[in-house]
C-alpha positions as CSV (number, residue, x, y, z in Angstrom):
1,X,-29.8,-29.1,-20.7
2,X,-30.9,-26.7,-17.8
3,X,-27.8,-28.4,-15.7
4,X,-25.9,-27.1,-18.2
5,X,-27.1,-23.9,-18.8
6,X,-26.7,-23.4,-14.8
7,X,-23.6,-24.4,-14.8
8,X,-22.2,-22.4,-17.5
9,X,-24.1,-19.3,-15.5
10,X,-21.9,-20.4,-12.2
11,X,-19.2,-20.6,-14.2
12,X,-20.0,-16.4,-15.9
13,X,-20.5,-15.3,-12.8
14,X,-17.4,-16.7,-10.9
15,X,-15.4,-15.4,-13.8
16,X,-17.1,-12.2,-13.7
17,X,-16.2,-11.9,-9.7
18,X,-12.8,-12.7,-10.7
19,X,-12.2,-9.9,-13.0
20,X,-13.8,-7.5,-10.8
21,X,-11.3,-8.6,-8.0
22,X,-8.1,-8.7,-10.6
23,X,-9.4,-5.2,-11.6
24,X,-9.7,-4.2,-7.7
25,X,-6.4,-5.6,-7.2
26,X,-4.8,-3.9,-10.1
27,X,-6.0,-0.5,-9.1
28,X,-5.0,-0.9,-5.6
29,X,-1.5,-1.6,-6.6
30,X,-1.2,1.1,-9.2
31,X,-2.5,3.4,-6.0
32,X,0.1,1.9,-3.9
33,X,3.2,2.7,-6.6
34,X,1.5,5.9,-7.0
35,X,2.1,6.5,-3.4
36,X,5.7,5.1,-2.5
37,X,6.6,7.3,-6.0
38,X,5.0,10.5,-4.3
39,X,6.7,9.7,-1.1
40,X,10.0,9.6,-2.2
41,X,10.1,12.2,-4.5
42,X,8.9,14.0,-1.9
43,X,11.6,13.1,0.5
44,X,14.0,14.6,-2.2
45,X,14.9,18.2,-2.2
46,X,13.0,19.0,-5.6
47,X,11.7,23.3,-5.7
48,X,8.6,24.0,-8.2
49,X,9.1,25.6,-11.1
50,X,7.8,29.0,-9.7
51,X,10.8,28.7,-7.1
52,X,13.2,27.6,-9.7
53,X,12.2,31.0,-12.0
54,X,12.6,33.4,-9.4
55,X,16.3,31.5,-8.2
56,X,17.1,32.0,-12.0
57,X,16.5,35.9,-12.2
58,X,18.1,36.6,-9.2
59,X,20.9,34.8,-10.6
60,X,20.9,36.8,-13.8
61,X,20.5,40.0,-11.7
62,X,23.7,39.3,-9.8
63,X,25.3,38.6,-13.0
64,X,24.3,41.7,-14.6
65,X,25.0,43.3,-11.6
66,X,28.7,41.9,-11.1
67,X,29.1,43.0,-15.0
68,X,28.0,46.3,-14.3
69,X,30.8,46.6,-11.0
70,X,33.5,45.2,-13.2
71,X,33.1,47.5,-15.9
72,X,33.3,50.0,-13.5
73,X,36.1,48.7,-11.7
74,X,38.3,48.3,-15.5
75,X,37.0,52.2,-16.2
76,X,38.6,53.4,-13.0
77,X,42.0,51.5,-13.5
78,X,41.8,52.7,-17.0
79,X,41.8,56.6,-15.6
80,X,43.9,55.9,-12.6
81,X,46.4,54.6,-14.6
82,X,45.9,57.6,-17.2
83,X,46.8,59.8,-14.0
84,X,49.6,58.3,-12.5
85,X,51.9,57.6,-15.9
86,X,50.5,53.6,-16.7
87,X,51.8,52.4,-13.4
88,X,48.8,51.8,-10.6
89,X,49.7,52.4,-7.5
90,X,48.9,49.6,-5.2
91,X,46.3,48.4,-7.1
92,X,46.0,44.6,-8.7
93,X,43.4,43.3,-10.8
């Protein structure tokens, strides 16, 4: 009976050593995705979100801003071609 009981406790503790190495094993190779995934991501040519928001309103300000110059531009054809009779003169949109 106390062979068996020993055995059966050789046997636990194997097992438990097992797990714990499985376990080990399992972090180690979540740690080692973790890190090729962070590498090449990082080899890409990715910007953070604060760089992306500030790319985007300077893009909206030049839009505005090339808005603002054409509807300038169309409000000086208008009245250069009020002055001269409807023809422009040497000027082609």
């Amino acid at each position: 009976m106390q062979a068996d009981n020993k055995l059966f406790d050789d046997f636990a503790k194997v097992m438990n050593g097992l797990a714990g190495t499985v376990a080990g094993m399992g972090r180690e190779a979540e740690a080692s995705a973790r890190t090729r995934a962070r590498e090449w991501i990082g080899g890409l040519d990715f910007v953070s979100r604060e760089e992306f928001e500030v790319a985007k309103a300077m893009a909206v300000a030049a839009r505005d801003e090339a808005d603002a110059l054409k509807a300038r531009l169309d409000a000086l054809e208008a009245r250069l071609n009020g002055t001269m009779g409807g023809t422009t003169a040497g000027v082609e949109s």
